[in-house]
ZADRENSE-390678 format. One record per residue (C-alpha): y, x, z. Coordinates in steps of 0.05 Angstrom, whole numbers, plus 5000, padded with zeros to 4 digits. Each point is the difference from the previous one (the first is absolute). Layout:
BEGIN
YXZ/...
***
This chain:
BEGIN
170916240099/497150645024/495749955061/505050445041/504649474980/496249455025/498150345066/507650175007/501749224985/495049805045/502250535058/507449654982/496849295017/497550165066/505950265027/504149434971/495049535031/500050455058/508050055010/503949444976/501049585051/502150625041/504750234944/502249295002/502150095073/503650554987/503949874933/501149265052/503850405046/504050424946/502149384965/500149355048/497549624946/492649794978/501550014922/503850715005/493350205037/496149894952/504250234945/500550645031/492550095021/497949834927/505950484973/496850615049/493649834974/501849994932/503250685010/494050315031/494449854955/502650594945/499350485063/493249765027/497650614980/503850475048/501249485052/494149645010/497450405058/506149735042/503149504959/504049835057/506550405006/500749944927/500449275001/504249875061/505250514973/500249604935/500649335045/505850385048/504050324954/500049354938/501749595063/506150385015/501250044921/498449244991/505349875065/505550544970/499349524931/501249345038/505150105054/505949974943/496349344975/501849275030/494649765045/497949275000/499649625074/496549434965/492950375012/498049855073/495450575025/493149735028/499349755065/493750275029/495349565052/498750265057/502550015073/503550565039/496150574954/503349734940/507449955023/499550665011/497350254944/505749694967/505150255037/497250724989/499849804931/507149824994/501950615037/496550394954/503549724943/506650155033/498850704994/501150464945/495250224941/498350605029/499949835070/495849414990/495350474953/499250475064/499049485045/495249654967/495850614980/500650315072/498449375035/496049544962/495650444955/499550555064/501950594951/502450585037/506850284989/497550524950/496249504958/505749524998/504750574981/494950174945/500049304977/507449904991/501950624979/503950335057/500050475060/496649865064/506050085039/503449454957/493849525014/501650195073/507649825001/498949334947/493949825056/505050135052/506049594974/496349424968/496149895072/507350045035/501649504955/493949604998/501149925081/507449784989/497149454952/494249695036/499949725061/496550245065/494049714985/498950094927/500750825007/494350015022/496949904939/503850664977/496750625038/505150425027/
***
């Protein structure tokens, strides 16, 4: 191994070290699911490392559009597949905080791909509409009308209290 190599790997490290558990909150909110999470942050991370090269001065909008748009491809594979009810998602601990958490998470999971991709890039991860259009792969004015109809939604689906966890 060369010692650009090494420095590159090493570069790679940090900002896996430095990112996961934010990519993990993020791939979370694509996918509703802990395991899927993880599946998909290790899958974007797999898929970055051959570009380190060219990405590693911003790493970041590469790897959130691999983790936005293999979420929608991961969710356009499964709807046509039978879903188990055995699995009982986790119950969190926690008090008032947590409920709604989990009723912005269910509302989030009630949306669709894209909408929830939008959503969760505009409003969790603070990207601006041009970044999250950038990251997905489509026009600003789409991220405008998916932002628009998913939080129109999103305020049918949760109740008074819980939107508040959803800026408007």
């Amino acid at each position: 191994m060369s010692d650009r190599d090494a420095q590159a790997r090493a570069q790679f490290e940090q900002y896996v070290a430095a990112r996961r558990q934010a990519l993990l909150r993020t791939a979370y909110l694509l996918t509703g699911q802990h395991a899927d999470a993880e599946d998909l942050v290790q899958l974007a991370l797999v898929k970055a490392m051959p570009h380190w090269a060219k990405i590693a001065h911003d790493p970041e909008p590469y790897v959130r559009k691999v983790l936005a748009r293999e979420s929608i491809s991961r969710w356009r594979r499964r709807r046509w597949r039978e879903v188990s009810t055995e699995h009982v998602p986790e119950q969190e601990q926690g008090g008032a905080d947590q409920t709604d958490r989990a009723a912005v998470r269910a509302a989030l999971l009630q949306l669709a791909p894209r909408q929830r991709a939008v959503v969760v890039l505009r409003y969790f991860d603070d990207l601006t509409e041009a970044q999250t259009a950038q990251a997905l792969g489509i026009a600003v004015g789409t991220v405008k009308s998916q932002s628009r109809d998913a939080m129109a939604r999103l305020r049918e689906l949760l109740p008074p209290e819980g939107a508040e966890a959803v800026r408007r």
